[in-house]
C-alpha positions in Angstrom: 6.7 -12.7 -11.3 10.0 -14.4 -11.5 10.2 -13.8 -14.8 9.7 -10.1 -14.7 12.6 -10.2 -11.7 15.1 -12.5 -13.9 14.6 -10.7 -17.4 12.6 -7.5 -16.9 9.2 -6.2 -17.6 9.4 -4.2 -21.1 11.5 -7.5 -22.9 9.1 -10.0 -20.9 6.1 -11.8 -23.5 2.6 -12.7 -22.8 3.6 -16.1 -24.4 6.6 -16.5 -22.1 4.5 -16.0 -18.7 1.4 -17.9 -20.5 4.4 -21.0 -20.9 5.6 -20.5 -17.7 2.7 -21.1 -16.1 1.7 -23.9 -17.9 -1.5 -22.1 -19.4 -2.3 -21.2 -23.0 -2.2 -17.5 -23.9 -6.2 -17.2 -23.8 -6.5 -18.7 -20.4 -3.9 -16.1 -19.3 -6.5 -13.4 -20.7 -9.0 -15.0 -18.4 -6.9 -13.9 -15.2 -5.5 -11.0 -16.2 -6.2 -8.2 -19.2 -2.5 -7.5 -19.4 0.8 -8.2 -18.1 0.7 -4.9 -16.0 -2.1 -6.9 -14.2 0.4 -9.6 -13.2 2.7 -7.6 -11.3 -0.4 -5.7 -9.4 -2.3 -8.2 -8.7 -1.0 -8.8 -4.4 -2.3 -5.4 -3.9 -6.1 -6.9 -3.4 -4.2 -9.5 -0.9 -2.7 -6.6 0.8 -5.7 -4.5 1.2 -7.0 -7.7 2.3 -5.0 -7.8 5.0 -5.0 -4.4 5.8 -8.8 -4.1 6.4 -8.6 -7.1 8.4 -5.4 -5.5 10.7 -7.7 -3.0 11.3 -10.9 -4.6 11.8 -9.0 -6.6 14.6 -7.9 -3.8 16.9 -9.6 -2.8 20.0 -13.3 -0.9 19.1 -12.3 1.4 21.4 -9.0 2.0 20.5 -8.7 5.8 18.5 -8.7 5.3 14.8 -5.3 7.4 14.3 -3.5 4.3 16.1 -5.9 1.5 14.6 -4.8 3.0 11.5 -0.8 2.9 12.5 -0.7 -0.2 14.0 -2.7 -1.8 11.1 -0.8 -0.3 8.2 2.5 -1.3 9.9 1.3 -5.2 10.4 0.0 -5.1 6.6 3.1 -3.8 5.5 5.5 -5.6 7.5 4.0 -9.1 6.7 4.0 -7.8 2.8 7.9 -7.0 3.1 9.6 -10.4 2.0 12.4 -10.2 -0.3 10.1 -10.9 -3.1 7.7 -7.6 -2.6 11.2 -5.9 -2.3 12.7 -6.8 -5.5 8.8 -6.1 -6.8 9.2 -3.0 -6.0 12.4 -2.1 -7.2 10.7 -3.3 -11.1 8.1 -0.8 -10.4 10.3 1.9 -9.1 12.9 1.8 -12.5 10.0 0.8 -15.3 7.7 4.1 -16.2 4.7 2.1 -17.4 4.1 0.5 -13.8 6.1 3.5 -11.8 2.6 5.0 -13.4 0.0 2.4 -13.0 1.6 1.9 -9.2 -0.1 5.3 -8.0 -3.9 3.6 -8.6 -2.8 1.5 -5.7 -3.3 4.4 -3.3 -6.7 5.2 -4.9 -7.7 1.8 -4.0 -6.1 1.5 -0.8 -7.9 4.8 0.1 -11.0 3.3 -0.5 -10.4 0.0 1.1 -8.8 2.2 4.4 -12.0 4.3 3.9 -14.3 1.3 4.3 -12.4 -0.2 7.6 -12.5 3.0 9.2 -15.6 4.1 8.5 -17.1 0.7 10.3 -15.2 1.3 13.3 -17.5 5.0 13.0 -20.6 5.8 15.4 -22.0 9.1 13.8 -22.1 10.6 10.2 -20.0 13.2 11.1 -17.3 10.9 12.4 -17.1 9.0 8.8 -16.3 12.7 7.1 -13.7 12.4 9.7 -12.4 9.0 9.0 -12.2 9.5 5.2 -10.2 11.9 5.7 -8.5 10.2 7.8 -8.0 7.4 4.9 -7.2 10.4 2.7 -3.8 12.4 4.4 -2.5 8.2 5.5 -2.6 7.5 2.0 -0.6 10.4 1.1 1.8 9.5 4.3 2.2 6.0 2.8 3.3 7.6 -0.6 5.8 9.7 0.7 6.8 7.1 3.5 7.3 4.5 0.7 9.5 6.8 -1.5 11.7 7.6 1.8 12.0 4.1 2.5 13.5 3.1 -1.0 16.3 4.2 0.4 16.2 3.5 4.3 18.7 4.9 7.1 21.4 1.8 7.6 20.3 -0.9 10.2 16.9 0.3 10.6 14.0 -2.0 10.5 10.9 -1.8 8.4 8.9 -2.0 11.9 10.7 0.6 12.9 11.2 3.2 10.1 7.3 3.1 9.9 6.6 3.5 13.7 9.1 6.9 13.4 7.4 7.6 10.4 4.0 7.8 11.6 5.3 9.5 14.9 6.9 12.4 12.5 3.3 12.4 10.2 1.2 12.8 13.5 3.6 15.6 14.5 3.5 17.4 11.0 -0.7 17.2 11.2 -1.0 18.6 14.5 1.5 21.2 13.6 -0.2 22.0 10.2 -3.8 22.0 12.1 -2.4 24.4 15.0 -1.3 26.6 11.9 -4.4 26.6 10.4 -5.7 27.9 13.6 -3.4 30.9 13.9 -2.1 29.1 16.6 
């Protein structure tokens, strides 16, 4: 990683990351099928940790704030200066600024899973993946607002008022959809 944060992603080599890490180019093909792979490879920790976030709130707890308070502990424990500078690489490099939207495919299906073991009926899973479906949408456009965060204002925080605005904006959209 600290190579791809000192010189760049495009001008950084197999061979260089292979050297600095003390590993011959074919054992670096035995961890990864690419440098792309490199740079993606915390987002298994972080759906790690965001499955277990959820798994340890209250059973009885609605899944709308298992979901919140979850995502906010995964992604404030994520949000060292590392992951920051991370995601600045992705942000101004196309080919990762493209393979970075899988993560929400995979995170979808990782959010899926959690919620849908905290489920008592079938028809409360339909509920919960789409549940994992409109957060994962919220966490795109939450993310892309936060590249550029209002002065002073927390990660904590940005995300709490964040998710207070997305539950807003459903319930609106839902009472619309009602004719209400």
């Amino acid at each position: 990683m600290s190579l791809f944060l000192e010189r760049g992603f495009d001008t950084t080599t197999i061979e260089e990351i292979a050297e600095r890490a003390e590993v011959s180019k074919r054992s670096f093909f035995d961890y990864f099928p690419s440098k792309e792979e490199v740079v993606f490879a915390w987002q298994d920790g972080f759906a790690d940790h965001l499955m277990a976030a959820i798994a340890s709130r209250p059973a009885d707890e609605p899944a709308v704030k298992a979901v919140q308070h979850g995502l906010v502990s995964a992604l404030v424990s994520a949000a060292d200066e590392r992951a920051m500078a991370l995601g600045e690489l992705i942000r101004r490099t196309p080919a990762l600024k493209a393979r970075d939207q899988l993560k929400y495919a995979k995170l979808e299906v990782k959010l899926t899973e959690a919620l849908k073991a905290r489920s008592r009926s079938d028809e409360e899973r339909l509920r919960m993946r789409l549940l994992a479906a409109v957060v994962m949408g919220a966490l795109r456009a939450g993310g892309e607002i936060w590249n550029e965060p209002p002065p002073g204002t927390s990660l904590e925080t940005f995300a709490h008022q964040f998710f207070g605005d997305f539950w807003k904006a459903l319930a609106d959209f839902g009472n619309e959809g009602q004719g209400r």
